[in-house]
N, C-alpha and C positions, 0 to 999 in steps of 0.2 A: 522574472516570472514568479508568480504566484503559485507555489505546490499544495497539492493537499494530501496529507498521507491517513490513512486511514488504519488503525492498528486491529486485529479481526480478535485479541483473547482479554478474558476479563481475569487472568492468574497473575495473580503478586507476582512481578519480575521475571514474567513469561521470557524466551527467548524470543521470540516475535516481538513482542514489543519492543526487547531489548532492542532487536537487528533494526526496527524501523527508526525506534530514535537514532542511532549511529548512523542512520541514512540521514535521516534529519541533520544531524551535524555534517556530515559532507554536501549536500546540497548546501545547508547554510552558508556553508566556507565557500562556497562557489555565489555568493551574492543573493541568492533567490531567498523569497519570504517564503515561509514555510506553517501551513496551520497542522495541526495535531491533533485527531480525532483519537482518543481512549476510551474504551468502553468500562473498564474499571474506575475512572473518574467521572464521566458520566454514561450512567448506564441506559439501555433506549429500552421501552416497551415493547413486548412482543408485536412483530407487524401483523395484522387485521387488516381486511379491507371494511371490515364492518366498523370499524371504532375510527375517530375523528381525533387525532393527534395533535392539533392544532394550535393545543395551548403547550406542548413540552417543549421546554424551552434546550435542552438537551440535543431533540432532532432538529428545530429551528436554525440551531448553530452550525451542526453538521450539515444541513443543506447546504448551507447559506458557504459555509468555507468550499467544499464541491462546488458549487455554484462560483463562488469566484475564483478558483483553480483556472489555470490553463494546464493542468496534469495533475496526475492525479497516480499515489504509490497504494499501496493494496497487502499488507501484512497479514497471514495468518499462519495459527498451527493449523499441522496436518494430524487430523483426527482420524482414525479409520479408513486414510485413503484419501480423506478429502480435505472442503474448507471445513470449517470451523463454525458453528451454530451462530456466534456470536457476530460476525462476519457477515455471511448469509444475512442475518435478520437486518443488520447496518444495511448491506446494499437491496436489501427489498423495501425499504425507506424512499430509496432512490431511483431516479427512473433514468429516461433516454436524454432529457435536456441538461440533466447533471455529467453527463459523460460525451454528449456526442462531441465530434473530432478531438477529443483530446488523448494525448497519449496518455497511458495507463504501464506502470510497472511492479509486477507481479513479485510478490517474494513470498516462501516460507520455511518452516521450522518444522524439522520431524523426528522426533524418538530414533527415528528406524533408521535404517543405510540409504534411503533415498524417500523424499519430499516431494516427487512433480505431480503424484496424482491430484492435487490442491491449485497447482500451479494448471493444469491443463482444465480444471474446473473453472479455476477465476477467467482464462482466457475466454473460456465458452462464455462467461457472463457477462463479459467485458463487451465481446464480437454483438451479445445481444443488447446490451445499451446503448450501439451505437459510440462504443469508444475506440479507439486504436492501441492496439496491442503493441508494445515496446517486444521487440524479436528476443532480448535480453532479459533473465530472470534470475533469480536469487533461491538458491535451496541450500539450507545450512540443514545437514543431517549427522547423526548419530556419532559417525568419525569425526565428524567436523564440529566437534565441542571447545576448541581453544580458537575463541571467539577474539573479532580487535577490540576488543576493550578489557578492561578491568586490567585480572594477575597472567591474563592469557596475549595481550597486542605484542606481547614480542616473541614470543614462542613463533616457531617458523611457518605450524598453522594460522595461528595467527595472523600472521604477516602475508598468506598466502592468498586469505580468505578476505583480509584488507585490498588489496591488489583485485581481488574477483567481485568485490562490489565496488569500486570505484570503477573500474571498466563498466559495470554494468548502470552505476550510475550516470555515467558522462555518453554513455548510448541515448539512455534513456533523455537527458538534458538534450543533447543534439537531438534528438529527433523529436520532442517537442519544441524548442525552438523554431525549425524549422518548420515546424506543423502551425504551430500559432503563427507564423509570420507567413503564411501561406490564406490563415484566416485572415488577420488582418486586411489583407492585399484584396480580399474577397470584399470584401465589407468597406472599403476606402473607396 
């Protein structure tokens, strides 16, 4: 399958970014091609409906990897409660034919003891583009800083928190799977 992960912060070595590439590398190890949307490598113009974006070749990319997605992952920090500015403006980019039936998997990063206000936002945006929400999500918060990678993958958080996104990543894989193979069947 074709993933498309979409990373929502433009901060040098965010933990959002960080969690979604280590998603990236577990999807990969599971066979699936995988595109990379960074908004600190390429950054997109504020969305307008008044302006004609037509030549940024930045948002042409990003469509165009959503557009060949059969799923689609969703990284951001939690700001205040919610997504993330940066985030937000990427999926206002985007519409309903970038998303419809594809499963979508929610993850985020929060300062604080608990990350789901962001996560229960992207769901709402998700249900509105006509994507499918993966039951399974991702919030790495505040206690949860010995991260699986780096001087932290073996530490027992670590290890704990490696175990609780590969469950949630192998929800997320099966139930796209079966989602696109249920499209296909449609369309044959």
């Amino acid at each position: 399958m074709n993933i498309a992960i979409i990373a929502g912060s433009n901060r040098q070595d965010s933990n959002s970014t960080r969690l979604a590439r280590y998603v990236e590398e577990v999807i990969a190890q599971q066979g699936h091609t995988v595109s990379f949307y960074d908004p600190k490598q390429t950054p997109l113009p504020f969305f307008s409906t008044d302006e004609d974006f037509a030549g940024h070749s930045g948002l042409a990319a990003l469509r165009q990897a959503v557009s060949d997605a059969d799923a689609i992952v969703l990284s951001t920090p939690e700001y205040h409660g919610a997504v993330s500015g940066v985030l937000k403006n990427a999926l206002d980019f985007l519409g309903q034919p970038h998303f419809e039936g594809k499963t979508v998997l929610s993850m985020s990063s929060a300062g604080g003891a608990v990350g789901i206000g962001s996560l229960h936002q992207l769901h709402s945006i998700v249900r509105s583009l006509h994507g499918v929400n993966c039951p399974e999500w991702i919030s790495v918060s505040g206690f949860q800083r010995d991260l699986p990678w780096g001087d932290d993958k073996d530490t027992e958080s670590g290890r704990k928190l490696d175990t609780r996104i590969r469950v949630a990543v192998n929800a997320f894989l099966g139930m796209a799977t079966r989602l696109s193979a249920r499209s296909s069947d449609r369309t044959a």
